[in-house]
C-alpha positions as CSV (number, residue, x, y, z in Angstrom):
1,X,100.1,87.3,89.7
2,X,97.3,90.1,88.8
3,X,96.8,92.0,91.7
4,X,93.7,93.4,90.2
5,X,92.3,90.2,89.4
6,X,88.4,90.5,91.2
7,X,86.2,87.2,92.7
8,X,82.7,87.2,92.0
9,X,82.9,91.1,91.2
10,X,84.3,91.5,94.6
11,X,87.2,93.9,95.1
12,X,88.6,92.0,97.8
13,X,91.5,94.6,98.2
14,X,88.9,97.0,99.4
15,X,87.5,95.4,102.1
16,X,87.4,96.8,105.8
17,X,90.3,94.5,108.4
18,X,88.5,94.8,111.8
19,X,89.9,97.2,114.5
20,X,90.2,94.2,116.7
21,X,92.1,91.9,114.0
22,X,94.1,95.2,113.5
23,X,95.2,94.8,116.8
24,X,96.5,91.4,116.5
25,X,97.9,91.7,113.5
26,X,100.3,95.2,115.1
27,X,101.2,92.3,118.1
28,X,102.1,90.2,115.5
29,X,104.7,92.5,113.2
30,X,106.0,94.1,117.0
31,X,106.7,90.5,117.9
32,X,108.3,89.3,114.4
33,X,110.7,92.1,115.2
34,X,111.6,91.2,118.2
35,X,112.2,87.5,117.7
36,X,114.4,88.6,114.4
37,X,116.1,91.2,116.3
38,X,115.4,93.4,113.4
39,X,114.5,97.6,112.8
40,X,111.1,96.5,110.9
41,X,108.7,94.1,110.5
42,X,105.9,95.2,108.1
43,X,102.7,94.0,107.0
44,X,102.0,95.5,103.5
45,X,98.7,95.9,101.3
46,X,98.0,96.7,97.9
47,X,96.1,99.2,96.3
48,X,97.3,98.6,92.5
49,X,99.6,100.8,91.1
50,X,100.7,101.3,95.0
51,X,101.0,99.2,98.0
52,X,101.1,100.6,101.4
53,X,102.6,99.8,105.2
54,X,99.2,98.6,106.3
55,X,101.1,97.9,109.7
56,X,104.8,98.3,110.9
57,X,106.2,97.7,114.1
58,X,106.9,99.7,117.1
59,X,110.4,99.2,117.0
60,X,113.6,101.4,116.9
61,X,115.3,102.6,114.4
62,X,112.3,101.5,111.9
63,X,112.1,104.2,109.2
64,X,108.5,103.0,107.8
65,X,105.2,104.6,109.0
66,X,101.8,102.9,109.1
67,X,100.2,104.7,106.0
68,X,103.1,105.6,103.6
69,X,102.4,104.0,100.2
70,X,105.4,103.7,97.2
71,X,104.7,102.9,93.8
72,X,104.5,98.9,92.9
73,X,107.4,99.1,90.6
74,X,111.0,97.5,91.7
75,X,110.3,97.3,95.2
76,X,110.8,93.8,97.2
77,X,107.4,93.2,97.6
78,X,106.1,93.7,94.1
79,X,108.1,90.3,93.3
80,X,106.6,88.5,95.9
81,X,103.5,89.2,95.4
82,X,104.2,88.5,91.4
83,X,106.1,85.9,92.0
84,X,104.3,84.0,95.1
85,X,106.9,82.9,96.5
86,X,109.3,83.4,99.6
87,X,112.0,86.6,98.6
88,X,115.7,86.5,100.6
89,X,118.1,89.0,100.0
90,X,120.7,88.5,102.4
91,X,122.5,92.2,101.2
92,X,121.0,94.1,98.6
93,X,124.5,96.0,98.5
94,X,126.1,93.1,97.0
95,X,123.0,92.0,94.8
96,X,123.0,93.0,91.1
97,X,119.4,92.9,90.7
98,X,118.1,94.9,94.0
99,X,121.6,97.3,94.4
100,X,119.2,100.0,93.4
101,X,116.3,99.2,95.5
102,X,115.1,102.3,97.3
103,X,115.1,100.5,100.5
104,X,118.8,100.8,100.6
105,X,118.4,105.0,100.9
106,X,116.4,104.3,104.2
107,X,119.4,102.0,105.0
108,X,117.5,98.8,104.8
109,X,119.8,96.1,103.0
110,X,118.5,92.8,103.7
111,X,114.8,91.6,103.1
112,X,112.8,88.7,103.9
113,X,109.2,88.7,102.9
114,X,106.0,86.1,102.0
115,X,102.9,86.6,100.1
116,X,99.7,87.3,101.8
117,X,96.5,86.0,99.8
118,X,92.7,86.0,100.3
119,X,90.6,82.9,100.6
120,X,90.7,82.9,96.5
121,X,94.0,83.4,95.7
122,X,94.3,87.2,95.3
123,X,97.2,89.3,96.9
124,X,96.3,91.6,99.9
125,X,100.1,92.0,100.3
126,X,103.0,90.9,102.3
127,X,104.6,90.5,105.2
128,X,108.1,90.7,105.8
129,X,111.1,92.2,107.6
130,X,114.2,94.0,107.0
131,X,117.5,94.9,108.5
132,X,120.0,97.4,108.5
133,X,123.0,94.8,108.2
134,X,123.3,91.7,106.4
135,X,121.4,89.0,107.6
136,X,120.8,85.5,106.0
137,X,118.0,84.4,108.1
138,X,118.1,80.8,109.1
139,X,115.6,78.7,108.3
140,X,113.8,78.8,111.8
141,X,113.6,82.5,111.1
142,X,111.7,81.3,108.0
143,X,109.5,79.0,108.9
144,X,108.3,81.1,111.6
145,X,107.9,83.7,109.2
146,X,105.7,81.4,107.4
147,X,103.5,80.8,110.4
148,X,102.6,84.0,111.2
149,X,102.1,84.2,107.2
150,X,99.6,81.7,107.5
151,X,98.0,83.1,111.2
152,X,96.8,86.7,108.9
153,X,95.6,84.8,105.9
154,X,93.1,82.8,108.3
155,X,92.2,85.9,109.8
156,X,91.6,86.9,106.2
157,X,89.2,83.8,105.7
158,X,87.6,84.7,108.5
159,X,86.6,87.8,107.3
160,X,85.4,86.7,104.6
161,X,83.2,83.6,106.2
162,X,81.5,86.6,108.3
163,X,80.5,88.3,105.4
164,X,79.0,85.2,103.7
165,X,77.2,84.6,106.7
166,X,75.7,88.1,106.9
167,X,74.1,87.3,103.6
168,X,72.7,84.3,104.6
169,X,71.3,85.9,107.8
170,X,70.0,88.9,105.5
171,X,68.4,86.4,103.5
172,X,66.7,84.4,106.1
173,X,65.5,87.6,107.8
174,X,63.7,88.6,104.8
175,X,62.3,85.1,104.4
176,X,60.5,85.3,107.5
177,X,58.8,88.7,106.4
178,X,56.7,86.4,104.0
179,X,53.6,84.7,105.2
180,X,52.8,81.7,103.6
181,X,49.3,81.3,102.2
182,X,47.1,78.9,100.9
183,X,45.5,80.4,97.6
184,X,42.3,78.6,98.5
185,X,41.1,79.0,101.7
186,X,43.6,81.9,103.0
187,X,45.1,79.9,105.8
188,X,48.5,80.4,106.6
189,X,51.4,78.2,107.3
190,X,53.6,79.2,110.8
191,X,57.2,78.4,111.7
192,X,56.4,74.6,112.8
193,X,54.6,73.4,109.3
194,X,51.0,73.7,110.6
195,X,48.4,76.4,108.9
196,X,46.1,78.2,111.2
197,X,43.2,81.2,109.7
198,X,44.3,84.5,109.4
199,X,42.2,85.3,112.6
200,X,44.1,82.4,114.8
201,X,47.5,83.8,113.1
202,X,47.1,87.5,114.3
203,X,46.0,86.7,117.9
204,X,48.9,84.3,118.1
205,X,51.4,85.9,116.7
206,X,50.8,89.3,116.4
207,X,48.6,89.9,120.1
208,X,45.8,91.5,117.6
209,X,42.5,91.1,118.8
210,X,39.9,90.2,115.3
211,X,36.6,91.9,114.9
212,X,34.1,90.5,112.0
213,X,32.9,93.5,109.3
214,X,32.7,93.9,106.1
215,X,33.9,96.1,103.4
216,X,32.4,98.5,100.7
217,X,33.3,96.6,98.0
218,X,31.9,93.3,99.5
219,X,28.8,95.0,100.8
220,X,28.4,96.3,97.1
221,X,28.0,92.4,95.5
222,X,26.4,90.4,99.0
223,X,23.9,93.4,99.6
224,X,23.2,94.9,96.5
225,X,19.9,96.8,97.8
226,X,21.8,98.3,100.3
């Protein structure tokens, strides 16, 4: 999968996460660790050509801090996100392909992880957990992994329904700046279809009180003499 790839010329990997969703989301990796009786449970993002520990969990004996960010290339994550799907490796130690993973130097050997996508596809990261022993994860371990999987990537939509609602209440806001007005007698048209004069309009709406005058320019061409 391109992690670059942008929506609508929307770089969605650079969007804010709320402090309160950020909250919610560090409950959810503390309690992933917990139920898998693992050292970490992460929530990752990426920033192509890196990808960071957007979150990791309060737990002992986890070596990854909130922050750190690694290089994209042959780490766990990169092929789940590339791959979009599910990644087990029950014991890198004994696996050909991820011997060499530089997990293994922080003494994390096994690795479970699942794509996390926005609302159109691209990847904000993953989330997934890892142990210090073997571990083949059974496939309640999985699935719940999976649900919490899906619980971030509607808090993702979420976000992103706010914002399309802020534009919509931007654009009615600036809507009801204009005053609708008739190009032949100057009435104008109020919230509730009817029109009213320019001089009912202001009293009504606006609490202006309407004197009668009249111009220099119109006092040029109706009194001429003047």
């Amino acid at each position: 999968m391109d992690t670059e790839k942008p929506c609508s010329n929307i770089t969605w990997n650079k969007f804010e996460i709320p402090p309160q969703m950020v909250k919610n989301w560090q409950k959810i990796v503390n309690l992933l660790a917990k139920i898998f009786n693992v050292p970490s449970a992460l929530i990752m993002r990426v920033h192509p050509p890196t990808i960071e520990v957007f979150l990791s969990s309060q737990t002992k004996g986890n070596p990854y801090k909130k922050g750190e960010k690694a290089e994209l290339a042959g780490l766990y994550c990169t092929t789940v996100m590339q791959n979009q799907k599910t990644l087990l490796i029950p014991d890198a130690r004994k696996d050909s392909v991820w011997d060499h993973n530089p997990d293994i130097e922080l003494g994390m050997v096994s690795y479970l992880g699942m794509p996390i996508n926005w609302p159109n596809g691209d990847s904000f990261g993953t989330i997934c957990v890892l142990d210090n022993k073997e571990n083949s994860y059974s496939e309640l371990f999985i699935e719940t992994l999976g649900q919490f999987k899906e619980m971030v990537e509607n808090q993702l939509n979420l976000i992103i329904k706010n914002k399309e609602i802020s534009k919509i209440n931007k654009k009615i806001d600036e809507f009801r700046k204009i005053l609708p007005k008739c190009s032949y007698c100057d009435n104008v048209r109020l919230a509730d279809e009817t029109w009213v004069s320019i001089e009912e309009y202001l009293i009504k709406k606006q609490s202006t009180a309407v004197s009668h005058g009249i111009c220099p320019d119109c006092a040029k061409i109706h009194f001429p003499d003047l």
